[in-house]
C-alpha positions as CSV (number, residue, x, y, z in Angstrom):
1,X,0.0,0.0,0.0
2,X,1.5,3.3,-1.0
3,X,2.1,6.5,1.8
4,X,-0.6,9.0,0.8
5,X,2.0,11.5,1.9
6,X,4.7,10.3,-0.4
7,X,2.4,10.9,-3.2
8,X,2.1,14.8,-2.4
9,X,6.1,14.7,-2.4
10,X,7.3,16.9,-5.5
11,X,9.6,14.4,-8.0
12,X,12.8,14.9,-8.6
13,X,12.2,17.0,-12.3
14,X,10.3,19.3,-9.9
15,X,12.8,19.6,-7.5
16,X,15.1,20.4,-10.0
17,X,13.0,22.9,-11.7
18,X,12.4,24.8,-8.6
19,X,16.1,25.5,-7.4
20,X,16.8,26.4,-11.1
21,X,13.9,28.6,-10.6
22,X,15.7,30.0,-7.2
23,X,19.3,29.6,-7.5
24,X,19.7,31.2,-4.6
25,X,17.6,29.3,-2.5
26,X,20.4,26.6,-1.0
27,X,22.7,29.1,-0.4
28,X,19.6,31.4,1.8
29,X,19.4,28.2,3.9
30,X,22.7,26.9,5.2
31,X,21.0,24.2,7.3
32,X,19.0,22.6,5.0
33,X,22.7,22.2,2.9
34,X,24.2,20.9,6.0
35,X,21.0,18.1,6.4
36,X,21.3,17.2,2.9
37,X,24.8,16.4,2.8
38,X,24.9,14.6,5.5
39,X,22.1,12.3,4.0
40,X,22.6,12.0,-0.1
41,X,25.1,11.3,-1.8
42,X,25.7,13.4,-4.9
43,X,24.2,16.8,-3.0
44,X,28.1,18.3,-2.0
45,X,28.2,18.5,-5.9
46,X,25.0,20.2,-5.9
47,X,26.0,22.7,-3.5
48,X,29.4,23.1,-5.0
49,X,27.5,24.1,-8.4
50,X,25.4,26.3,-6.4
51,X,27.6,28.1,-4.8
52,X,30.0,28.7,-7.6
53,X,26.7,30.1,-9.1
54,X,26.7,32.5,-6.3
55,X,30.2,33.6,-6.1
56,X,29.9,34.2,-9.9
57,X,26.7,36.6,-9.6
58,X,29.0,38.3,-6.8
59,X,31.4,38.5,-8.5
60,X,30.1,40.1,-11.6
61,X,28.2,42.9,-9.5
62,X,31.3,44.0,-8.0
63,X,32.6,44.1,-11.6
64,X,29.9,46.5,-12.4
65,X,30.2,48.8,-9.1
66,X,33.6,48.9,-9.8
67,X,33.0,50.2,-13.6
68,X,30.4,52.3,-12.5
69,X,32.9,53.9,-9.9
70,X,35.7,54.3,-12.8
71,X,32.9,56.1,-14.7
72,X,31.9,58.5,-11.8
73,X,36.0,59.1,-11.5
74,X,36.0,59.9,-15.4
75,X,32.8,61.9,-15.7
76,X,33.9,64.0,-12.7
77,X,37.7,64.7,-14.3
78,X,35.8,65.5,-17.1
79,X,33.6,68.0,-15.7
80,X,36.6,69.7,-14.2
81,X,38.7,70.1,-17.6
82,X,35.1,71.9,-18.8
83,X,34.6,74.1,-15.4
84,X,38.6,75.2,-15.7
85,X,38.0,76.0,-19.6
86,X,35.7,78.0,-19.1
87,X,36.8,79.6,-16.0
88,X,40.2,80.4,-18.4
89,X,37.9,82.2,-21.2
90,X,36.1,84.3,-18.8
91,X,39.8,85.0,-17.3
92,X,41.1,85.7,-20.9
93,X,42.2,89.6,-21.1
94,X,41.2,90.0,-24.7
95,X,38.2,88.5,-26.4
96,X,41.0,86.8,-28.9
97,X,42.6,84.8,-26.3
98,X,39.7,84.1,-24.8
99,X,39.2,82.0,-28.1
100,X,43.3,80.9,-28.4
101,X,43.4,79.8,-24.7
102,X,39.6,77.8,-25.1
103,X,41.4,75.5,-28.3
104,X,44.9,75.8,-27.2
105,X,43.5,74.1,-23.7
106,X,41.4,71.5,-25.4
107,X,44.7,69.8,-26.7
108,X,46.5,70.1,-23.5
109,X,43.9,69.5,-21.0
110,X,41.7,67.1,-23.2
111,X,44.8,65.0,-24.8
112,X,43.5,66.0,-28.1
113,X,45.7,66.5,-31.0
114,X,45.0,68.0,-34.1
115,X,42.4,70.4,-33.1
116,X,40.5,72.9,-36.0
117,X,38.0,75.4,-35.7
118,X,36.3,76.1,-39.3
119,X,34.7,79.6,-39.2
120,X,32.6,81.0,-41.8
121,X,33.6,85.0,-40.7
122,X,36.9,85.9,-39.6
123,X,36.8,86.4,-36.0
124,X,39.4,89.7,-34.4
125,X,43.0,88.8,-34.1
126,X,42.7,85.2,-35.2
127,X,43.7,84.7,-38.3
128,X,47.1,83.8,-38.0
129,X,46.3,80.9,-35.1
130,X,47.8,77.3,-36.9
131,X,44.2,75.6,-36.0
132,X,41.8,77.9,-37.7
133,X,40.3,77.2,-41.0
134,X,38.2,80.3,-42.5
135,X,35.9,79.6,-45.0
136,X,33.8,82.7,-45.8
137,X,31.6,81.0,-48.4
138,X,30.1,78.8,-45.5
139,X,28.3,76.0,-45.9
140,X,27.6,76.2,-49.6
141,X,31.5,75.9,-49.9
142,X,31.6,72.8,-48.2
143,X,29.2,69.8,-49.4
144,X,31.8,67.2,-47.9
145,X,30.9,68.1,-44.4
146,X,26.9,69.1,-45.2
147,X,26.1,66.1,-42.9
148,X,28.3,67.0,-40.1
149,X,26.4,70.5,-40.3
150,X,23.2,69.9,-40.4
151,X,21.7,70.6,-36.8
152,X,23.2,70.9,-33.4
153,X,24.3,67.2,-32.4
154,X,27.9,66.3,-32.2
155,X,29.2,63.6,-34.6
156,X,31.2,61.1,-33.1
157,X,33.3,58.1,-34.6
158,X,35.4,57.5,-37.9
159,X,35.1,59.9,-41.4
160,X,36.5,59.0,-44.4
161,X,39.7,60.5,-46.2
162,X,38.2,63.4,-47.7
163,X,36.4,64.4,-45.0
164,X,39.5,64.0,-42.9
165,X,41.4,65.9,-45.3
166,X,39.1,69.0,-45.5
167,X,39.2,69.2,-41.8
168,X,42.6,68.4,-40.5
169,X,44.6,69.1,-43.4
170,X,48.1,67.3,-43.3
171,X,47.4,65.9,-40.3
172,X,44.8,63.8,-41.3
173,X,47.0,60.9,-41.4
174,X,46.9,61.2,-37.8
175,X,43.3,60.6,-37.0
176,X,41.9,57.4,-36.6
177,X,38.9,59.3,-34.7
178,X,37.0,61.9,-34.5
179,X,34.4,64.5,-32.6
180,X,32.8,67.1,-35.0
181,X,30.7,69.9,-33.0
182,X,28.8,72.0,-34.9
183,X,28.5,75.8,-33.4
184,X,25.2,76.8,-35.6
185,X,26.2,80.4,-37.6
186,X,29.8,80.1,-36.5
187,X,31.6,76.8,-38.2
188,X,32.4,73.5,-36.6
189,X,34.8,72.3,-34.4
190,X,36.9,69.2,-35.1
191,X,38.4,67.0,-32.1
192,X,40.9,64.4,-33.3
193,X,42.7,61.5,-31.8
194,X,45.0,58.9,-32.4
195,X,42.9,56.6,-30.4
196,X,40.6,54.3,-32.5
197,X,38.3,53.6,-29.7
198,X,38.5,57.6,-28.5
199,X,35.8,58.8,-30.1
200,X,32.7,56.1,-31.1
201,X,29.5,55.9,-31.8
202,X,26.9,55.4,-29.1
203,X,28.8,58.1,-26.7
204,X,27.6,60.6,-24.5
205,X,28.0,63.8,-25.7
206,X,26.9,65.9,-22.9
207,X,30.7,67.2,-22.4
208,X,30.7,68.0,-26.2
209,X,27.9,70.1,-26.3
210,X,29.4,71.7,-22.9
211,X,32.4,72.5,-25.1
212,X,30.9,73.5,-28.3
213,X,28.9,75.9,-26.0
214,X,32.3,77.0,-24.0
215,X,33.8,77.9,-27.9
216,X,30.7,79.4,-28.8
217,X,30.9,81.9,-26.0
218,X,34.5,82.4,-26.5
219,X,33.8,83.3,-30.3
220,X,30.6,85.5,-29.1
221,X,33.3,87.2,-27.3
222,X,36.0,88.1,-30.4
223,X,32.7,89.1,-32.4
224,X,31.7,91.8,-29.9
225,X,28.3,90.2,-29.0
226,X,29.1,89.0,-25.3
């Protein structure tokens, strides 16, 4: 005659289903691992897998608080590079090296080399600086970079050669990627870097657009209208 209470027993598919369901379950009730090994054979294997399980998950979030800590550490470098550059054009004495000290600062501070600012007007005092490009046609002169113009959103990732070309010059060769910001009337600026994986699609570009808005007011300030 069969126990009536082994038939309510769960098998051993459903046992199984259920700790795969909670793998976290053994490892919440010590005890019940201590009963079991003391009882089956085969378990210490079980709870050998399961806790390797656990050390894993462990293991893996303290890999993601500690990238999320580098990223704080970055983001907060970052915003202090922008804070000093603009705290350096307000400081500028002359509305030209308000404008020489914002680019000249963004290849120092930022580790970016070459750097170009394409105008379409000639700002005061600037035309002799080795990273500006004046084109007074404007856009209409320059259907290579139409895309990278259209709108207000920073480009980010690789161009082509003759894009390079038109916007680094002979140091094109250089660049294996790039950050275009568009400043609206103005021109563009162009970020390069040696670094493949510097600039890449997919990016923030909230400390672009802090940038692009630092040149802006630096060029607002050599036009008279700041």
């Amino acid at each position: 005659m069969s126990d009536p209470l082994l038939a309510e027993l769960p098998d051993a598919a459903a046992v199984a289903a259920f700790l795969e369901r909670h793998p976290g379950f053994l490892a919440e009730h010590p005890e019940l691992v201590a009963r079991l090994e003391a009882g089956a054979p085969g378990v210490a294997s079980l709870t050998a897998h399961q806790l390797k399980r656990l050390r894993e998950r462990n293991a893996e979030l303290e890999r993601r608080q500690l990238e999320l800590v580098r990223l704080a550490a970055d983001n907060e470098r970052l915003m202090q590079r922008v804070h000093a550059l603009n705290v350096a054009m307000l400081r500028s004495a002359t509305p030209a090296l308000a404008v020489h000290g914002v680019i000249e600062a963004l290849g120092r501070d930022f580790g970016l080399d070459p750097v170009r600012l394409l105008l379409f007007q000639a700002a005061h005092d600037l035309s002799s600086a080795p990273w500006l490009d004046i084109e007074p046609a404007g856009r209409l002169a320059l259907p290579e970079l139409a895309g990278l113009l259209a709108g207000d959103e920073p480009f980010v990732g690789r161009l082509g050669p003759a894009r390079l070309e038109r916007l680094f010059g002979e140091q094109a060769a250089q660049v294996r990627s790039v950050a275009v910001l568009p400043l609206g009337e103005d021109g563009l600026l162009a970020l390069g870097s040696g670094d493949a994986g510097h600039f890449q699609p997919g990016m923030g570009t909230l400390f672009l657009k802090m940038i692009a808005a630092t040149v802006g007011a630096a060029l607002a300030r050599a036009r008279g209208t700041l």
